[in-house]
C-alpha positions in Angstrom: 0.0 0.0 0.0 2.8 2.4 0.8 4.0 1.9 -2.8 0.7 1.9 -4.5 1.3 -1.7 -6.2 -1.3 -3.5 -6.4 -0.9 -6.8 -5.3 -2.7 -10.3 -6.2 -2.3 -13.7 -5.0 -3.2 -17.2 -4.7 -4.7 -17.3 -1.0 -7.9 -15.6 0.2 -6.7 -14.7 3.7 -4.0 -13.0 1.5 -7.2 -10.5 0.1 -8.0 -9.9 3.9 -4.5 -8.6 4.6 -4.8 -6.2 1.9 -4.2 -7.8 -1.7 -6.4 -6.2 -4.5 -7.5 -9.7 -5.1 -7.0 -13.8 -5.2 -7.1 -16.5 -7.4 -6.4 -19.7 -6.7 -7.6 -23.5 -5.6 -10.3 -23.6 -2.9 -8.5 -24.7 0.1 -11.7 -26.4 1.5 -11.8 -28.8 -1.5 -8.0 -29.3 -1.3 -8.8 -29.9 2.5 -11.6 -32.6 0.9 -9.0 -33.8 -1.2 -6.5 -34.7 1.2 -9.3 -36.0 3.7 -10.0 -39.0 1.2 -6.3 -39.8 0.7 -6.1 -40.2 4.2 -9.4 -42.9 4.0 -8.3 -44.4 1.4 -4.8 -45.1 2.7 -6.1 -45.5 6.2 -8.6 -48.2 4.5 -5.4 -50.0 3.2 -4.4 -48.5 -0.1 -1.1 -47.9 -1.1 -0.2 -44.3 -1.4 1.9 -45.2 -4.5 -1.8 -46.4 -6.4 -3.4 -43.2 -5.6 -4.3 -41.1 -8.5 -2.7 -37.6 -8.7 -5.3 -34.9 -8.3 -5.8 -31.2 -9.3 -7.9 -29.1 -7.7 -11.2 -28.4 -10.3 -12.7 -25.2 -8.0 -10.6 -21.9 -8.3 -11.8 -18.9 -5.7 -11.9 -16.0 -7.2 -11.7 -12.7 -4.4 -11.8 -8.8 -4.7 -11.1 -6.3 -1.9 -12.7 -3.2 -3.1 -11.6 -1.2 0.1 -7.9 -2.0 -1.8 -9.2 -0.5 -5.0 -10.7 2.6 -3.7 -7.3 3.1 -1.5 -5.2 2.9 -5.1 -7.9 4.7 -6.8 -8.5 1.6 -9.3 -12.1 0.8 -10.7 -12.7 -3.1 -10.8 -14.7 -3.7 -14.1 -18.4 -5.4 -13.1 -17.4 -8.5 -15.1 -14.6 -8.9 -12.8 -16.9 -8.2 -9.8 -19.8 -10.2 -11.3 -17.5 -13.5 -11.1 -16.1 -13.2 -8.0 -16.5 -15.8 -5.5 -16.3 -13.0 -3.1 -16.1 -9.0 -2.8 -14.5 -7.4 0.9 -16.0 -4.0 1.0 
């Protein structure tokens, strides 16, 4: 902010701290994710058999208090496909 970049990164929490905005996996599905790894290997699977998997839900989140600070206009398409807006 003192240098009146705007900033944009992978983690929502990141958005809360200040970031213009976010994009990146959901952490609740990667959280899902892991949780049936941990079944499956718990259930007797060998880690080795698991499929690799990418998340398939991206969050995307604006903080318009960030814009108005740096005196940037976020287009309504942009604000129309957020996951989430912090006014």
């Amino acid at each position: 902010m003192r240098h009146r970049l705007p900033a944009i990164g992978a983690r929502r929490e990141w958005v809360e701290a200040g970031f213009l905005m976010s994009y990146g996996p959901s952490i609740v599905e990667m959280f899902r994710i892991s949780a049936d790894y941990v079944d499956k290997i718990l259930k007797g699977t060998k880690p080795a058999d698991l499929p690799v998997q990418q998340p398939t839900r991206f969050e995307l989140v604006v903080n318009l208090k960030t814009a108005k600070a740096l005196g940037l206009t976020i287009p309504p398409s942009i604000l129309a496909r957020a996951d989430e807006v912090i006014e």
